[in-house]
N, C-alpha and C positions, 0 to 999 in steps of 0.2 A: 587653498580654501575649498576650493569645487570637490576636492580630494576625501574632504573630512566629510563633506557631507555626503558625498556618496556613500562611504562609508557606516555613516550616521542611518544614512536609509535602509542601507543593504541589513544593517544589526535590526532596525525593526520592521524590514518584513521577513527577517528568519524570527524572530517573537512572535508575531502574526501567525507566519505560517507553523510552527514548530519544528523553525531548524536554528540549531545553537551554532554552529557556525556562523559566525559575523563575518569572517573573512573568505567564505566559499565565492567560487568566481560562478556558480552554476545556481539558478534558482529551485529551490528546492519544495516541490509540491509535495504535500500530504494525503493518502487518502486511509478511509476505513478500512480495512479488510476484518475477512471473518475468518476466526481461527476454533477449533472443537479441540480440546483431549484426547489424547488415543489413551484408552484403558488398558492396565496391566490383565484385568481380566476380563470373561462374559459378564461377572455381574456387576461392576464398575459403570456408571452412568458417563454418556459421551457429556460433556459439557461445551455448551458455544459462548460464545464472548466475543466482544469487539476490537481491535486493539489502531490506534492511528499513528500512522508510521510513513517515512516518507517515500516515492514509488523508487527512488536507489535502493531504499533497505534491500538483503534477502531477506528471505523469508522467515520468522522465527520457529525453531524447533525446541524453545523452552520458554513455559509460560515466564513471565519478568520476574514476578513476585513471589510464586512457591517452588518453580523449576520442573513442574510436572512436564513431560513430555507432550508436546503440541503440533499440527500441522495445520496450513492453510486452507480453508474451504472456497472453492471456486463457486460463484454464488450468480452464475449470470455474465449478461454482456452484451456487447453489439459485433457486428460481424458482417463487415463491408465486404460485398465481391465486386466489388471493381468501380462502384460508381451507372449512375441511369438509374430508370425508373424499371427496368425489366432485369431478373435474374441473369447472371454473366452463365452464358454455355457451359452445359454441363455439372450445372450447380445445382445442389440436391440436399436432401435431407437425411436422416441417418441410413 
């Protein structure tokens, strides 16, 4: 009994979260990432787009839907040296 429902929960927070997996023993987060077009050529316009995919995926190197060649844009972040309220020694800027 306890089995089924476990089970029961697990299938809708991968619904929830967008992982199809019902039977994954691992929870499976989603996030945004930003992905641009690499152009065949100079005058081929970059294009950005969204795409939500779970933080297992790699990374995609073909748009889903036409197959254009794609990379992922690194768009930011945070960047912990070590914890406290003063910079960890020797820690700098570019």
């Amino acid at each position: 009994m306890l089995s089924a429902l476990v089970e029961r929960l697990r299938a809708w927070v991968g619904a929830v979260l967008g992982c199809f997996s019902a039977d994954s023993s691992q929870l499976c987060i989603m996030a945004t990432y930003v992905y641009e077009s690499i152009p065949g050529s100079v005058d081929e316009p970059v294009e950005r787009f969204e795409i939500r995919q779970s933080m297992m995926d790699d990374a995609l190197d073909a748009h889903p839907d036409t197959g254009t060649p794609i990379r992922r844009v690194i768009t930011g972040g945070y960047l912990s040296t070590g914890g406290g309220t003063t910079p960890a020694s020797g820690a700098g800027g570019c």
